[in-house]
mmCIF file as Biopython writes it, N, C-alpha, C and O atoms, coordinates in Angstrom:
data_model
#
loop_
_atom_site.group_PDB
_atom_site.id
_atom_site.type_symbol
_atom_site.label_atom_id
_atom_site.label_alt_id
_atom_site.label_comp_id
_atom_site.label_asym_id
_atom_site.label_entity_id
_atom_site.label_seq_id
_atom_site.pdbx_PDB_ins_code
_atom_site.Cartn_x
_atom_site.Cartn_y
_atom_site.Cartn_z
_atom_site.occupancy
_atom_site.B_iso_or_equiv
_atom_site.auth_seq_id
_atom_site.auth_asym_id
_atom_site.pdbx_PDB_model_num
ATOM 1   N N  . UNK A ? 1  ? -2.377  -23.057 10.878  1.0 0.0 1  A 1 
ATOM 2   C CA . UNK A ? 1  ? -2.483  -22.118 9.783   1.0 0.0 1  A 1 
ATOM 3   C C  . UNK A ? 1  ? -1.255  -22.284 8.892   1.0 0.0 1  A 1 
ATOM 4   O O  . UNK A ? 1  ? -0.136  -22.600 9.297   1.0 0.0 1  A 1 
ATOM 5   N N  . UNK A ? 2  ? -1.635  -22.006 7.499   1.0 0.0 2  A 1 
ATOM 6   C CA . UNK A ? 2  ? -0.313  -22.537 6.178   1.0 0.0 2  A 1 
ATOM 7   C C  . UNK A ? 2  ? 0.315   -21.375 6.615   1.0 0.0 2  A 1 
ATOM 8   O O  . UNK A ? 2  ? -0.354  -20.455 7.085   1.0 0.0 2  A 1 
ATOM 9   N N  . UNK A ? 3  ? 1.627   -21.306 6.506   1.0 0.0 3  A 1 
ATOM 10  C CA . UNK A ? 3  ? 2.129   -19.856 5.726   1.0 0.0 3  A 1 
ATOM 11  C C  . UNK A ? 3  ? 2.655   -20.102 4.393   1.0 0.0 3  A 1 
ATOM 12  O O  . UNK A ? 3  ? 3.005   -21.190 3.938   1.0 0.0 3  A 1 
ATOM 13  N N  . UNK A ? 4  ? 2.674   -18.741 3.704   1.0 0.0 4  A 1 
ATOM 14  C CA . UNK A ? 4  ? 3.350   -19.052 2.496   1.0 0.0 4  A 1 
ATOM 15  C C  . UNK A ? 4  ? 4.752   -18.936 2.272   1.0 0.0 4  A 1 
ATOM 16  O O  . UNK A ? 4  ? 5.484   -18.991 3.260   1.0 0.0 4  A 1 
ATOM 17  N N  . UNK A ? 5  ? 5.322   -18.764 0.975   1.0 0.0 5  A 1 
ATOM 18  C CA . UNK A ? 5  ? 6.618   -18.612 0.720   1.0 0.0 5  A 1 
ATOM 19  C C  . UNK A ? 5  ? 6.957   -17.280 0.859   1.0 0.0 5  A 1 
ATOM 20  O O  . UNK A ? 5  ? 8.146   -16.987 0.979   1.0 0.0 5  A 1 
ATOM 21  N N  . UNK A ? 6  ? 6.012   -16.338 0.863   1.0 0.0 6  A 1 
ATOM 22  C CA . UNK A ? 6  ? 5.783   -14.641 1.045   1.0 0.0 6  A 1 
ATOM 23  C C  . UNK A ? 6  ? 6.050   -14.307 2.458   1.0 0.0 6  A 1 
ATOM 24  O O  . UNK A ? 6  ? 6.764   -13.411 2.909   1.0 0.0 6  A 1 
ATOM 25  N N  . UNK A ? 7  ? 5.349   -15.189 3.067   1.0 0.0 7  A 1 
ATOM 26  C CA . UNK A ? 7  ? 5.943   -14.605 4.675   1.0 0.0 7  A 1 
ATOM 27  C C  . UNK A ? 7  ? 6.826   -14.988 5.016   1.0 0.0 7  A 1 
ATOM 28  O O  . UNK A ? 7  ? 7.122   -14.319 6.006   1.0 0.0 7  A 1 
ATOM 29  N N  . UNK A ? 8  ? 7.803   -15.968 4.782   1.0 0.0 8  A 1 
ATOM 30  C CA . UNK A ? 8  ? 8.993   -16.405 5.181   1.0 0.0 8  A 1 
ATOM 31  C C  . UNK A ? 8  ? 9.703   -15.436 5.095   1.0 0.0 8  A 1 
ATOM 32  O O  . UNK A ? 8  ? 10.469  -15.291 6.047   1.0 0.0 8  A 1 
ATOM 33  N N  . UNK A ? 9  ? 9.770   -14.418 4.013   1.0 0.0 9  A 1 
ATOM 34  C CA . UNK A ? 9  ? 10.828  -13.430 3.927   1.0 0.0 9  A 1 
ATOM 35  C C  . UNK A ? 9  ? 10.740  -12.246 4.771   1.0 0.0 9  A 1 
ATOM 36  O O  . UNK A ? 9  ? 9.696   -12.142 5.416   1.0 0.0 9  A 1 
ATOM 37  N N  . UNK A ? 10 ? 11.346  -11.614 4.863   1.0 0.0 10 A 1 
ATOM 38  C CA . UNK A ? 10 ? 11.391  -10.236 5.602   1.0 0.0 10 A 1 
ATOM 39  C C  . UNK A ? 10 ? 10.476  -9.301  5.566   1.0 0.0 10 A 1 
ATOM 40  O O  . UNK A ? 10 ? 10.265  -8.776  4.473   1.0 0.0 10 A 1 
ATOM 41  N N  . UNK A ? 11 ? 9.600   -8.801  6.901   1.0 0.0 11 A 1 
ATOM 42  C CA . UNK A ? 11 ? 8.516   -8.335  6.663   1.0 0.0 11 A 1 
ATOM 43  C C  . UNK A ? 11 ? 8.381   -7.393  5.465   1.0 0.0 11 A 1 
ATOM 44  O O  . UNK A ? 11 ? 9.506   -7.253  4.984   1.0 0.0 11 A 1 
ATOM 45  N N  . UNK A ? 12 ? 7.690   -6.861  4.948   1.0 0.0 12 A 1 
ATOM 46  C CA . UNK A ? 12 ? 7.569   -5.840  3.814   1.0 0.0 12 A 1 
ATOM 47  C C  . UNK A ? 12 ? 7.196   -4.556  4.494   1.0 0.0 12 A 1 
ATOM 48  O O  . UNK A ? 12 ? 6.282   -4.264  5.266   1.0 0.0 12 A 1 
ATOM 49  N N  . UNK A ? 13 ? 8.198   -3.874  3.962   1.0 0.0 13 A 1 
ATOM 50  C CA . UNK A ? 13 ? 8.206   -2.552  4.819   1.0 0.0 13 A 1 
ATOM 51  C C  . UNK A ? 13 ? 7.184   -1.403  3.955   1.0 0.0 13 A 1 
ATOM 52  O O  . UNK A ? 13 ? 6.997   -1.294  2.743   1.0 0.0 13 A 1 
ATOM 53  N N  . UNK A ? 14 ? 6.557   -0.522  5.247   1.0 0.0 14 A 1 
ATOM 54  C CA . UNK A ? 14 ? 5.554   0.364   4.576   1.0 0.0 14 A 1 
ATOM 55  C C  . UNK A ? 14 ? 5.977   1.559   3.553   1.0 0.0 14 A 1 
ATOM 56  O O  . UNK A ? 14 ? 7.027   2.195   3.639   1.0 0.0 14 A 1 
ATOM 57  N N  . UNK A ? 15 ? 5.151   1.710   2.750   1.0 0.0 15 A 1 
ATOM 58  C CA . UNK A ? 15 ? 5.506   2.542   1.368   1.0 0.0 15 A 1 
ATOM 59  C C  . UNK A ? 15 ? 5.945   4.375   2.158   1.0 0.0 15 A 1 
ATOM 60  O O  . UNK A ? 15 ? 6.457   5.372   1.650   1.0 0.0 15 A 1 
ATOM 61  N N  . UNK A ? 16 ? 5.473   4.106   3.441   1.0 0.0 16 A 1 
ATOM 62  C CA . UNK A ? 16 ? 4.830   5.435   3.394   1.0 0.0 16 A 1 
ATOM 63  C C  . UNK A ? 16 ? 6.017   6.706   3.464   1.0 0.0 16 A 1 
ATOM 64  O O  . UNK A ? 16 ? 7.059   6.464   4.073   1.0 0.0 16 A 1 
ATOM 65  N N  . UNK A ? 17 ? 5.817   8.098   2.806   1.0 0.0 17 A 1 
ATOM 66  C CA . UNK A ? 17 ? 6.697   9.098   2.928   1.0 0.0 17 A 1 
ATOM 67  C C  . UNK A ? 17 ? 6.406   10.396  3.696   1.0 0.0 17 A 1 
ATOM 68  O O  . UNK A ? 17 ? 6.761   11.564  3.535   1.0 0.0 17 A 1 
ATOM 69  N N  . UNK A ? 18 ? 5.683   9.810   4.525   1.0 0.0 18 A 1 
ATOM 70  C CA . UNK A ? 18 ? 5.605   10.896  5.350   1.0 0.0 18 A 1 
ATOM 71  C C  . UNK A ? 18 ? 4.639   12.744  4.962   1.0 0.0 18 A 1 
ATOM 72  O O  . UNK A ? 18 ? 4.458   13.799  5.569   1.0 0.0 18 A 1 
ATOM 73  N N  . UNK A ? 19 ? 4.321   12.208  3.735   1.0 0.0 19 A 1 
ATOM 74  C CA . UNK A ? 19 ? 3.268   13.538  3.112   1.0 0.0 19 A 1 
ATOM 75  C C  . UNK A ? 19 ? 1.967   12.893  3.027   1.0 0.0 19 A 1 
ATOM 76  O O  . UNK A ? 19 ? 1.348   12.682  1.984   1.0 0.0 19 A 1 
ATOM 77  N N  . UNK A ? 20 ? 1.728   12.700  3.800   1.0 0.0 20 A 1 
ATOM 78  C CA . UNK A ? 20 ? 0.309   12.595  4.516   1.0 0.0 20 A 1 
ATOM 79  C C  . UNK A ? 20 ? -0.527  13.472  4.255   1.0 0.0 20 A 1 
ATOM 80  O O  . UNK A ? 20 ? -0.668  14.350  5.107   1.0 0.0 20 A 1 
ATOM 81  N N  . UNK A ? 21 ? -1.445  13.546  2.878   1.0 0.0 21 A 1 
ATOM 82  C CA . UNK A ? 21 ? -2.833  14.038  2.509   1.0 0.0 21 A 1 
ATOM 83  C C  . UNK A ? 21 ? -3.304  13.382  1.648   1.0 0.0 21 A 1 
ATOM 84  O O  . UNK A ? 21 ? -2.764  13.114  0.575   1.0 0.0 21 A 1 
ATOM 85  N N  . UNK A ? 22 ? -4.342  13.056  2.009   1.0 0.0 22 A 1 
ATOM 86  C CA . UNK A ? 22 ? -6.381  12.238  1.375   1.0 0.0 22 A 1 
ATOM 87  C C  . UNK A ? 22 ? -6.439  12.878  -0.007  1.0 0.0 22 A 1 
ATOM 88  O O  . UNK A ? 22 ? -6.328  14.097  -0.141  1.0 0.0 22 A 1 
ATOM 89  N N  . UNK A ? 23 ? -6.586  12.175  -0.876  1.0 0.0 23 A 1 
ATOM 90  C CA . UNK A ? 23 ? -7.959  13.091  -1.503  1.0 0.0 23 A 1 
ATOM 91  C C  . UNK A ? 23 ? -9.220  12.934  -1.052  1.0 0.0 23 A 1 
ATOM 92  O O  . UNK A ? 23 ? -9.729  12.687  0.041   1.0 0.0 23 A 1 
ATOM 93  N N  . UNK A ? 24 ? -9.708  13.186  -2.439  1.0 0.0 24 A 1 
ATOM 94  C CA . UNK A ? 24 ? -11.128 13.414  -1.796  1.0 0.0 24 A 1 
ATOM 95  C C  . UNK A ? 24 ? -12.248 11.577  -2.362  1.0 0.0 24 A 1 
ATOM 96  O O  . UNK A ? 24 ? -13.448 11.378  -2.552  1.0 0.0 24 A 1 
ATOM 97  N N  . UNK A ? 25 ? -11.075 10.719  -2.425  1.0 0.0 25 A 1 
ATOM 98  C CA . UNK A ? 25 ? -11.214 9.315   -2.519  1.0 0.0 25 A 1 
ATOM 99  C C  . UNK A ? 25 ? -10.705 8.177   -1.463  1.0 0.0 25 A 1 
ATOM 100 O O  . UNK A ? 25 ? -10.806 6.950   -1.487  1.0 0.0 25 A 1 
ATOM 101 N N  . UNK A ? 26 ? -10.003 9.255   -0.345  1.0 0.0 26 A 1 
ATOM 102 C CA . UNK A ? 26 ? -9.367  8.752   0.853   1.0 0.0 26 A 1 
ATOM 103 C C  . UNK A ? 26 ? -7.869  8.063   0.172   1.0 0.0 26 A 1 
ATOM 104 O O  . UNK A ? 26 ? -7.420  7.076   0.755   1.0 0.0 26 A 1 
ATOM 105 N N  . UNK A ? 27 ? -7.208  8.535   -0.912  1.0 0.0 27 A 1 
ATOM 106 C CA . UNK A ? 27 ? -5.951  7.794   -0.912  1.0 0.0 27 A 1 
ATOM 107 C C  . UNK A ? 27 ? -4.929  8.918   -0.755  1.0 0.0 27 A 1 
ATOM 108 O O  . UNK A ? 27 ? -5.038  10.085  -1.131  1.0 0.0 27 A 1 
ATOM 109 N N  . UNK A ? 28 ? -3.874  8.302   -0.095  1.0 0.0 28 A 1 
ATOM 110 C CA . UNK A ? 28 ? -2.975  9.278   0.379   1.0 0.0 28 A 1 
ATOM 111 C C  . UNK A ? 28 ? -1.995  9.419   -0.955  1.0 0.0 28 A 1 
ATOM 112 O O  . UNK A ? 28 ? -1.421  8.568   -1.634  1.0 0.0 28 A 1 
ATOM 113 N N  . UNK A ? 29 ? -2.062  10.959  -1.036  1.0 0.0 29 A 1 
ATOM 114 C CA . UNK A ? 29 ? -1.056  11.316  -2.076  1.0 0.0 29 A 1 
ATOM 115 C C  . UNK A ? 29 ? 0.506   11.282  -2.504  1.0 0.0 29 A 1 
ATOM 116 O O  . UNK A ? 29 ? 1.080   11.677  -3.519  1.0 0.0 29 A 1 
ATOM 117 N N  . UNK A ? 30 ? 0.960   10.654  -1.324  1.0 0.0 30 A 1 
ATOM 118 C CA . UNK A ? 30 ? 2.040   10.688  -1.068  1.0 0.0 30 A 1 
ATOM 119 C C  . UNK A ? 30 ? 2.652   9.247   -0.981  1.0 0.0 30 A 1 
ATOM 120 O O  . UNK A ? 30 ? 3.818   9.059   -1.329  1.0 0.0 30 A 1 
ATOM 121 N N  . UNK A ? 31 ? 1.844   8.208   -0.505  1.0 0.0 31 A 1 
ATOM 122 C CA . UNK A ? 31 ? 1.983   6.495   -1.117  1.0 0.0 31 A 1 
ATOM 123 C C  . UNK A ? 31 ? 1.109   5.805   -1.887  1.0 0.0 31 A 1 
ATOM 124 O O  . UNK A ? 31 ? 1.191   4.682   -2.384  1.0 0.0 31 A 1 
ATOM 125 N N  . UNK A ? 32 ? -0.002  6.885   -1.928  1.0 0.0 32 A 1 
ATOM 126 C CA . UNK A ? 32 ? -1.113  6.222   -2.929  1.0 0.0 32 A 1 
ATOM 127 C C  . UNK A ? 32 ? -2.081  4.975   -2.438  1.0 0.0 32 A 1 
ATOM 128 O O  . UNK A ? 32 ? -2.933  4.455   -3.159  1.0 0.0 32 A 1 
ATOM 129 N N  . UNK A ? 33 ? -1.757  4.555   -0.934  1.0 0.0 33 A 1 
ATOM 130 C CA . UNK A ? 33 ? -2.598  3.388   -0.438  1.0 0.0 33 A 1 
ATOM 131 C C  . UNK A ? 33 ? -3.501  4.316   -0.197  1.0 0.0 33 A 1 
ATOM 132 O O  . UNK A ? 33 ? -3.331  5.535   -0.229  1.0 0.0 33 A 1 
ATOM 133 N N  . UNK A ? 34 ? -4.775  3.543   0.121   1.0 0.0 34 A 1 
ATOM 134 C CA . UNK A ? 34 ? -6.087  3.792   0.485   1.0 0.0 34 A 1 
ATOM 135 C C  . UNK A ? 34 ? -6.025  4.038   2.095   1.0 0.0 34 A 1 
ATOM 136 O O  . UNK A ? 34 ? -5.041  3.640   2.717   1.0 0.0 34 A 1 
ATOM 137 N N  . UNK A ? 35 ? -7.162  4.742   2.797   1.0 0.0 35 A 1 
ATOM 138 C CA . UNK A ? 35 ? -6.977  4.618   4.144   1.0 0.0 35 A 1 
ATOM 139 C C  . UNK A ? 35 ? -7.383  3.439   4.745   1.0 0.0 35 A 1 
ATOM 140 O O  . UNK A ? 35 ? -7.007  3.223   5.897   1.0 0.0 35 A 1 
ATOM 141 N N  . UNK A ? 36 ? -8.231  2.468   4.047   1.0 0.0 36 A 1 
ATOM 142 C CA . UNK A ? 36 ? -8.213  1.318   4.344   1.0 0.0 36 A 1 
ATOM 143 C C  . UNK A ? 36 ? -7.035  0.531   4.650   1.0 0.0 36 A 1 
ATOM 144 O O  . UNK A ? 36 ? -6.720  -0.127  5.642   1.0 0.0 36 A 1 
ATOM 145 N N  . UNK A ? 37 ? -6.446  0.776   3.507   1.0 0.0 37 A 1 
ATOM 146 C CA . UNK A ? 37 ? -5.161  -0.239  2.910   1.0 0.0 37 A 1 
ATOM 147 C C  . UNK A ? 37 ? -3.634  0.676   4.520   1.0 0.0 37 A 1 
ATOM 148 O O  . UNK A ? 37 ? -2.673  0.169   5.100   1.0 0.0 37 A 1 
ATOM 149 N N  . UNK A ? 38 ? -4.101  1.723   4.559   1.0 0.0 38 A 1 
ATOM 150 C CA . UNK A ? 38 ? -2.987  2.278   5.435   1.0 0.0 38 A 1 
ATOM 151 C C  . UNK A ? 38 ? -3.821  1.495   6.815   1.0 0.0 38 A 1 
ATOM 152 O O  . UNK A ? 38 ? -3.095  0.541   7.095   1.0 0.0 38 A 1 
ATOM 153 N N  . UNK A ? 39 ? -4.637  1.500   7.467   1.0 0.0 39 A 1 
ATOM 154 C CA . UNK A ? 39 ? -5.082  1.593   8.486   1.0 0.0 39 A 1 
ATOM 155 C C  . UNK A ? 39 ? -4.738  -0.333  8.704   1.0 0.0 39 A 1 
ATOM 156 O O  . UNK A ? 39 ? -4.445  -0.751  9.824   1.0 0.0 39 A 1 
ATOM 157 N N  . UNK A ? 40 ? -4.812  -1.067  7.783   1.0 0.0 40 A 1 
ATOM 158 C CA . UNK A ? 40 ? -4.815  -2.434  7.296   1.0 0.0 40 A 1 
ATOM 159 C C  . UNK A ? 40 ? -3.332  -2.902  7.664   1.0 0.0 40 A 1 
ATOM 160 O O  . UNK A ? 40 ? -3.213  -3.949  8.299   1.0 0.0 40 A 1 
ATOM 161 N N  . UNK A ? 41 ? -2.244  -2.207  7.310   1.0 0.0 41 A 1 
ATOM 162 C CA . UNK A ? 41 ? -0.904  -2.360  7.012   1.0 0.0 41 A 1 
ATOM 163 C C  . UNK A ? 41 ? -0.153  -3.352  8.187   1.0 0.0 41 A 1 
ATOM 164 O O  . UNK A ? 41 ? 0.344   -4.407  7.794   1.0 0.0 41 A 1 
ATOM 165 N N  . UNK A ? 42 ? -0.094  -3.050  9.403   1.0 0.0 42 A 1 
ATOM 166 C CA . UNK A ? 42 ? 0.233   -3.300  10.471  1.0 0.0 42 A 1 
ATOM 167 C C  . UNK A ? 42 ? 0.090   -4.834  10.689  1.0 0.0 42 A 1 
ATOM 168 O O  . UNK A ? 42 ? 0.966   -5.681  10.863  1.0 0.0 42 A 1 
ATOM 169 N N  . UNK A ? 43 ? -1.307  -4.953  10.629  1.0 0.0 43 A 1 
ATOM 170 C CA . UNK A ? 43 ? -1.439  -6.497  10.885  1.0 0.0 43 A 1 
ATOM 171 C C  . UNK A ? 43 ? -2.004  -7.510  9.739   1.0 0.0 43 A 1 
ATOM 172 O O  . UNK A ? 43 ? -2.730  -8.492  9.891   1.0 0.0 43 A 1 
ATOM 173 N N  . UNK A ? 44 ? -1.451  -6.972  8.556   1.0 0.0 44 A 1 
ATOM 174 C CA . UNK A ? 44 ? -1.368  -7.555  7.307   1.0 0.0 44 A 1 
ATOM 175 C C  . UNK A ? 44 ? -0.048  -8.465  6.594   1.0 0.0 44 A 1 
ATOM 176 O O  . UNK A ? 44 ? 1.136   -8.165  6.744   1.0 0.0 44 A 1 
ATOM 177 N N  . UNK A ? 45 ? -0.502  -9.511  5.877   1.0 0.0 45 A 1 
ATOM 178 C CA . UNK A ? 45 ? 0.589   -10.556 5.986   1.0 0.0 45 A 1 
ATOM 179 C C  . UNK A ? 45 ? 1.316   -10.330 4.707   1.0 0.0 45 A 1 
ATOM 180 O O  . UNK A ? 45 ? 0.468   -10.281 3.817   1.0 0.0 45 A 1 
ATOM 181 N N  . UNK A ? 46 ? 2.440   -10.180 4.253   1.0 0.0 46 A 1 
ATOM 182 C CA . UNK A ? 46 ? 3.497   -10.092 3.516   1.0 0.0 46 A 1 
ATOM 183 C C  . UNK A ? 46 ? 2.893   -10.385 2.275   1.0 0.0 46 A 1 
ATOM 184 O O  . UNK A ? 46 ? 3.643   -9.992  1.382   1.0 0.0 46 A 1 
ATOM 185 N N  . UNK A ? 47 ? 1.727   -10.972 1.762   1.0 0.0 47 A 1 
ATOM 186 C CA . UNK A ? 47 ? 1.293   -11.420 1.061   1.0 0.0 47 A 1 
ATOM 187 C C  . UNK A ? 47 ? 0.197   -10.185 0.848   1.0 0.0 47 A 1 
ATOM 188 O O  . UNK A ? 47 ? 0.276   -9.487  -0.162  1.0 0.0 47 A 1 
ATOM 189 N N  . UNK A ? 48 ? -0.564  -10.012 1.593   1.0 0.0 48 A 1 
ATOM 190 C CA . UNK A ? 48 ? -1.218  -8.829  1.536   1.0 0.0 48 A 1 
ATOM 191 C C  . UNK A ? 48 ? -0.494  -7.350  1.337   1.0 0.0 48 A 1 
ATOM 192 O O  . UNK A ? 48 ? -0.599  -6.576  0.385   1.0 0.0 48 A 1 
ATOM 193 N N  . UNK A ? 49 ? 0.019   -7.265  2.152   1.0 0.0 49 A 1 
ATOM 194 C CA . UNK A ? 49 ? 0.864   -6.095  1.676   1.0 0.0 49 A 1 
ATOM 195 C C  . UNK A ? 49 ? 1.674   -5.897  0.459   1.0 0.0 49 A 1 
ATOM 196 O O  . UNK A ? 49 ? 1.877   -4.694  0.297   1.0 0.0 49 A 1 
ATOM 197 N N  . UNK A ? 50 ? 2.206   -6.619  -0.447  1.0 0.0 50 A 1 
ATOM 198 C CA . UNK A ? 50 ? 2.409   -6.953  -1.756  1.0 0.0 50 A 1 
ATOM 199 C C  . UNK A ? 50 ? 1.413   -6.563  -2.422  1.0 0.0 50 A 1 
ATOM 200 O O  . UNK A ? 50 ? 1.521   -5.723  -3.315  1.0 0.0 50 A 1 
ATOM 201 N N  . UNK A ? 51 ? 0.312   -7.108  -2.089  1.0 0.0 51 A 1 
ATOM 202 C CA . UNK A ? 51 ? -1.054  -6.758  -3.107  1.0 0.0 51 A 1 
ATOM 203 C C  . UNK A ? 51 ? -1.368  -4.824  -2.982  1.0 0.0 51 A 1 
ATOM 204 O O  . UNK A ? 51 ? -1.499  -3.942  -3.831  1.0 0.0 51 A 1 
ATOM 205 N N  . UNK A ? 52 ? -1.385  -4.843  -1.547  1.0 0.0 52 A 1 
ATOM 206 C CA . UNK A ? 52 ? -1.354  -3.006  -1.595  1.0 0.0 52 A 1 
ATOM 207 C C  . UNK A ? 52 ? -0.349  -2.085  -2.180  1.0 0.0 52 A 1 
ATOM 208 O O  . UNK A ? 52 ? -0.551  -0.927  -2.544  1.0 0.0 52 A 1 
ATOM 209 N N  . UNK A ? 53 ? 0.876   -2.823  -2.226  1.0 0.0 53 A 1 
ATOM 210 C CA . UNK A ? 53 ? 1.188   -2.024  -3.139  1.0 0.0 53 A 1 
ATOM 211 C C  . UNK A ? 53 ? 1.489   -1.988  -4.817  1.0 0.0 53 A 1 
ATOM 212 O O  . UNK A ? 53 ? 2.040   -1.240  -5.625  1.0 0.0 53 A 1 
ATOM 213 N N  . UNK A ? 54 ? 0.785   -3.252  -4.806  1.0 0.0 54 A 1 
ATOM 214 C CA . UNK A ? 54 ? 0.693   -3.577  -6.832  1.0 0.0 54 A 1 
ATOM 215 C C  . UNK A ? 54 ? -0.809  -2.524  -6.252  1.0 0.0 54 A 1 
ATOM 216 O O  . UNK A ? 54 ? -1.094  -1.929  -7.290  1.0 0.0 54 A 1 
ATOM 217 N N  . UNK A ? 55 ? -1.305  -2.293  -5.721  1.0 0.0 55 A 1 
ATOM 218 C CA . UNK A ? 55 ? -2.660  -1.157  -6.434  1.0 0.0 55 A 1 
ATOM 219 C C  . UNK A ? 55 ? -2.556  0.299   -6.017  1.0 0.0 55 A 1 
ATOM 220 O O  . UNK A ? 55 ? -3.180  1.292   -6.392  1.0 0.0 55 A 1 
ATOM 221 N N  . UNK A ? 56 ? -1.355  0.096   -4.920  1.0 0.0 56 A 1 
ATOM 222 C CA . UNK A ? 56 ? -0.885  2.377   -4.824  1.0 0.0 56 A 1 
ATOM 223 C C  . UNK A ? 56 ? -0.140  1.990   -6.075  1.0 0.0 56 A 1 
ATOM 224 O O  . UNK A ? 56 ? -0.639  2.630   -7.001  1.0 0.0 56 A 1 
ATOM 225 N N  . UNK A ? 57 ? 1.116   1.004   -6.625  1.0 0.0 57 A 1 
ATOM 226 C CA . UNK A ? 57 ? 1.571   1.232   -7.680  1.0 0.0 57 A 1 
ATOM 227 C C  . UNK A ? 57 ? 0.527   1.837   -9.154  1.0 0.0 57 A 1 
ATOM 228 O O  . UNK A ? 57 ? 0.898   2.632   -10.017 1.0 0.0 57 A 1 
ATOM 229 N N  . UNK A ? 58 ? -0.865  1.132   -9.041  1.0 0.0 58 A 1 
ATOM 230 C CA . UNK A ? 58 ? -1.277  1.387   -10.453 1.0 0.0 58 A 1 
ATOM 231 C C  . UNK A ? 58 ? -2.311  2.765   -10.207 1.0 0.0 58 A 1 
ATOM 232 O O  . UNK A ? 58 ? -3.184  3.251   -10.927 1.0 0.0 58 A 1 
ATOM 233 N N  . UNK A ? 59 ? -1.867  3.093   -9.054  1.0 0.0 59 A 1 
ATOM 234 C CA . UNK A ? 59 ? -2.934  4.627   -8.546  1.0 0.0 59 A 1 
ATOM 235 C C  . UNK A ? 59 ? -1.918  5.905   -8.947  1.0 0.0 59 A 1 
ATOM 236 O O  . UNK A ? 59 ? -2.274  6.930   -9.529  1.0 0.0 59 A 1 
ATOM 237 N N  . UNK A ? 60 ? -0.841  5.648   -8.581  1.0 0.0 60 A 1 
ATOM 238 C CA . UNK A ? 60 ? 0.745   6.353   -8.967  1.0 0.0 60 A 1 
ATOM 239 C C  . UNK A ? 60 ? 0.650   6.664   -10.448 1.0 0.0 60 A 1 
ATOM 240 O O  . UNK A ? 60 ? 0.593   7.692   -11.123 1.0 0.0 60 A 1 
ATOM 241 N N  . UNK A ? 61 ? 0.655   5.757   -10.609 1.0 0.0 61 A 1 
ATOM 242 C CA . UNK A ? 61 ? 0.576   5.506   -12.399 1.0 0.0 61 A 1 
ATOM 243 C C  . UNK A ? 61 ? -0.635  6.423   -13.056 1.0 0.0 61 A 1 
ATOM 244 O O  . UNK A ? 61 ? -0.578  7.497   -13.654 1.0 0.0 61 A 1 
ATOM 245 N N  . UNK A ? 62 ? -1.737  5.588   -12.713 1.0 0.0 62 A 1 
ATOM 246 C CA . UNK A ? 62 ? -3.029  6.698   -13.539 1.0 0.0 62 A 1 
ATOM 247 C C  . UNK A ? 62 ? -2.671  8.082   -12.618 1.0 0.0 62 A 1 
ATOM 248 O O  . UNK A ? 62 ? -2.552  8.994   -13.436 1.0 0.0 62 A 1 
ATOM 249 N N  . UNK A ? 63 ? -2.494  8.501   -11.515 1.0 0.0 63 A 1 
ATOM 250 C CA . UNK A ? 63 ? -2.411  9.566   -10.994 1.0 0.0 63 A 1 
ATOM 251 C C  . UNK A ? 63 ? -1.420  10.334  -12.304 1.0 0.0 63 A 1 
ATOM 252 O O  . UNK A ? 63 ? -1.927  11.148  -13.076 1.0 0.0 63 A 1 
ATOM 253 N N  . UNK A ? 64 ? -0.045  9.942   -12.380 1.0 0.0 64 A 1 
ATOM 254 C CA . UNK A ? 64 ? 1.066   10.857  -12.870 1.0 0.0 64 A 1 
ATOM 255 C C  . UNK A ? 64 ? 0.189   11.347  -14.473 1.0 0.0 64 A 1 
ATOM 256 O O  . UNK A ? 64 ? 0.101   12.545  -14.741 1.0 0.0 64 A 1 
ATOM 257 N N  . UNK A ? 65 ? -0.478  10.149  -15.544 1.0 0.0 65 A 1 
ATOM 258 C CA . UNK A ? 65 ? -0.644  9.996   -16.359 1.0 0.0 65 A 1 
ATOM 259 C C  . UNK A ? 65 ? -1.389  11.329  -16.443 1.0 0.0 65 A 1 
ATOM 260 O O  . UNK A ? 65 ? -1.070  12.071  -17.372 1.0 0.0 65 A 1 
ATOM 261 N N  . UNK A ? 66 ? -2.680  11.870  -15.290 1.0 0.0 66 A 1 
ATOM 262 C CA . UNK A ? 66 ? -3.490  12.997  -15.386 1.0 0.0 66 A 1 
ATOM 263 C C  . UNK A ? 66 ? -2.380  14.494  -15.236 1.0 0.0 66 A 1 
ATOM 264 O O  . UNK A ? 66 ? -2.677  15.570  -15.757 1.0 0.0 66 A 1 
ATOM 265 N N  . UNK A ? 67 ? -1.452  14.328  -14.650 1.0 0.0 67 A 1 
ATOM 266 C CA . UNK A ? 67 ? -0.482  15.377  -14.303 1.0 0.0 67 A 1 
ATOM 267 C C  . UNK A ? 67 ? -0.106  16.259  -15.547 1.0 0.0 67 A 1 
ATOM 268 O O  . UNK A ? 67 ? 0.697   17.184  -15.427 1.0 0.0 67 A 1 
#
């Protein structure tokens, strides 16, 4: 199996802050990953996890924008 230049580096640590609540779209309000994307995290490759959080980043974003 390849690895990339993404996993060579230091694992990527989880977004999460500990305020743990769903909406009613399953994303947690508090890192904005999906429960997919949380449940995913663990045995996801540095490369993947990058990608989860370029999309809690753009959930953050439209989220604040409705605020």
């Amino acid at each position: 199996m390849a690895t990339s230049a993404t996993d060579q580096l230091p694992r990527v640590e989880s977004p999460c802050e500990r305020k743990c609540t769903l909406d009613d779209e399953d994303i947690c309000l508090g890192c904005f990953r999906s429960i997919d994307e949380i449940c995913a995290w663990g045995g996801a490759s540095n490369q993947k996890r990058l990608q989860f959080l370029e999309l809690a980043a753009a959930r953050r974003s439209r989220n604040s924008k409705r605020a």
